[in-house]
Every structure is written in structure tokens, then in C-alpha cells.
C-alpha positions in Angstrom: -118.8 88.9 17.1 -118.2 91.0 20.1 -119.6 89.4 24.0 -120.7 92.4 26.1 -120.6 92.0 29.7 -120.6 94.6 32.4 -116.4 95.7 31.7 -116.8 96.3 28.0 -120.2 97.4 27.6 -119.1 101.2 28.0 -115.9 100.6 25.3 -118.2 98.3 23.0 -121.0 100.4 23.1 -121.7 103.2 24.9 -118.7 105.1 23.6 -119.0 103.5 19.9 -119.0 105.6 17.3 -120.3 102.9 15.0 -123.8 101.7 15.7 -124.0 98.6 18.0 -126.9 96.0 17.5 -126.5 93.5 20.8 -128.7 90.5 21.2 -129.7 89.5 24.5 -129.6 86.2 25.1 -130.0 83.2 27.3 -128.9 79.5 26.7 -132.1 78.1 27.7 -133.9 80.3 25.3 -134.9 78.3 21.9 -135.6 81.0 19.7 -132.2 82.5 21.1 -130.7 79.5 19.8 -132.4 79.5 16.3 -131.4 83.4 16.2 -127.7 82.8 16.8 -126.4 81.2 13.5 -128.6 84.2 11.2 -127.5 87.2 13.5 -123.5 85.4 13.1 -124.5 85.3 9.2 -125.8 89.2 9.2 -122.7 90.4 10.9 -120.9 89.9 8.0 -123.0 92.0 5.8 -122.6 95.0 7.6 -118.9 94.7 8.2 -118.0 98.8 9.1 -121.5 100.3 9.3 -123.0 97.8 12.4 -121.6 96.3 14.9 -122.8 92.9 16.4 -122.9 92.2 19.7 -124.3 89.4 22.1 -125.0 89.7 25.8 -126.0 86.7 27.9 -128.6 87.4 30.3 -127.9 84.5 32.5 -124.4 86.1 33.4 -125.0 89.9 33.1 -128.4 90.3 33.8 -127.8 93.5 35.5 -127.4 95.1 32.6 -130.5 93.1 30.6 -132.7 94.8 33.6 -130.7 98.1 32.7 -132.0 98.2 29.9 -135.2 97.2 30.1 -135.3 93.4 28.4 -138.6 91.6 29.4 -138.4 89.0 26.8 -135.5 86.7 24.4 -134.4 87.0 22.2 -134.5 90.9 22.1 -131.9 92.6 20.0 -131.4 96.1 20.9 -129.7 99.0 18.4 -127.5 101.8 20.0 -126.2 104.8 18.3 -123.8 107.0 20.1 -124.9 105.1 23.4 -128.1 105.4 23.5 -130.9 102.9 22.3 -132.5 103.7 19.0 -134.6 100.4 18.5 -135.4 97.1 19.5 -136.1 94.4 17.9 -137.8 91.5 20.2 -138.2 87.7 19.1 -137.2 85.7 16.8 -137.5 86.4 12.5 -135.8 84.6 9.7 -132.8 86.0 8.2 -135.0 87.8 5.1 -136.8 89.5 8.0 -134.1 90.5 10.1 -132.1 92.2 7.3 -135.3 93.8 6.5 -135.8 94.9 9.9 -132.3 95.9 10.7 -132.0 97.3 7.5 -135.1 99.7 8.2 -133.4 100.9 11.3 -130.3 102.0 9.4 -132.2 104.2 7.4 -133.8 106.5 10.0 -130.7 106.5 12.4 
């Protein structure tokens, strides 16, 4: 699980040629803290085709105003740098993959 702050956000994503999911995140958040363990488990199911990636807003939130984050958990999906989708708030795992998975297709 990659941590993107404002020195590796270009490397990580901006100039990935693998698609980048990164949650934003803050540790006061609850739902960010029930979405942490299931977007850890999802990473490993798309080992190669997605990379995960979390940002905390608390210490970067330059770049969660950069890019538009009004609300937590918000996990955004980057393809060549620039955003594709977003998906905002918390979902069980089933959902997610759904969700994520529904993404994948169209990008």
C-alpha cells in the first residue's frame, strides 16, 4: 500500500502508467477507519492492473483541496494522471469491488 504525500504524488500517480486508486483519508474520520482494512484487502486482488494508494488529508491537505475532496472517505481513480472517477463514502467490500470493478471496465 503506497502513502502519497506532496513528493511522490507525481512518481505514484501522475506519471503511472498503471491506474492509481488513492483514498483520502483522515484519522478522525470513522468510516475512513471502517474503509481501511477492506481497501488493504482489495489491493491484493488487483495486484498489476490497480494500484492502491492512501493520502492523509490531515497532513497533505493541499493536495485533497487540489483535487477537489469535500467529504471522507473519498477514493479517487487516476489513469495516466488524470482522474477518471471517484468514489465518495464508505461501502462494504462486495460493493467496493463492484464499484471499482465497474470503473475498470470503462477506463
Amino acid at each position: 500500500m503506497l502513502n502519497i504525500t506532496a513528493s511522490n504524488i507525481d512518481k505514484e500517480v501522475t506519471n503511472s502508467t498503471t491506474p492509481v486508486i488513492v483514498d483520502f483519508w483522515a484519522s478522525w474520520c470513522g468510516p475512513c477507519k471502517l474503509l481501511g482494512p477492506v481497501f488493504e484487502e482489495l489491493s491484493n486482488e488487483y495486484t498489476g492492473k490497480l494500484k492502491f494508494a492512501k493520502l492523509n488529508t490531515e497532513e497533505d491537505g493541499e493536495l485533497a483541496e487540489k483535487f477537489d475532496i469535500s467529504g471522507i472517505p473519498c477514493m479517487v481513480v487516476f489513469k495516466n494522471g488524470e482522474e477518471v472517477d471517484r468514489i465518495v463514502g464508505f461501502a462494504p467490500k462486495p460493493a467496493l469491488k463492484q464499484k471499482i470493478d465497474a470503473i475498470m471496465k470503462n477506463i
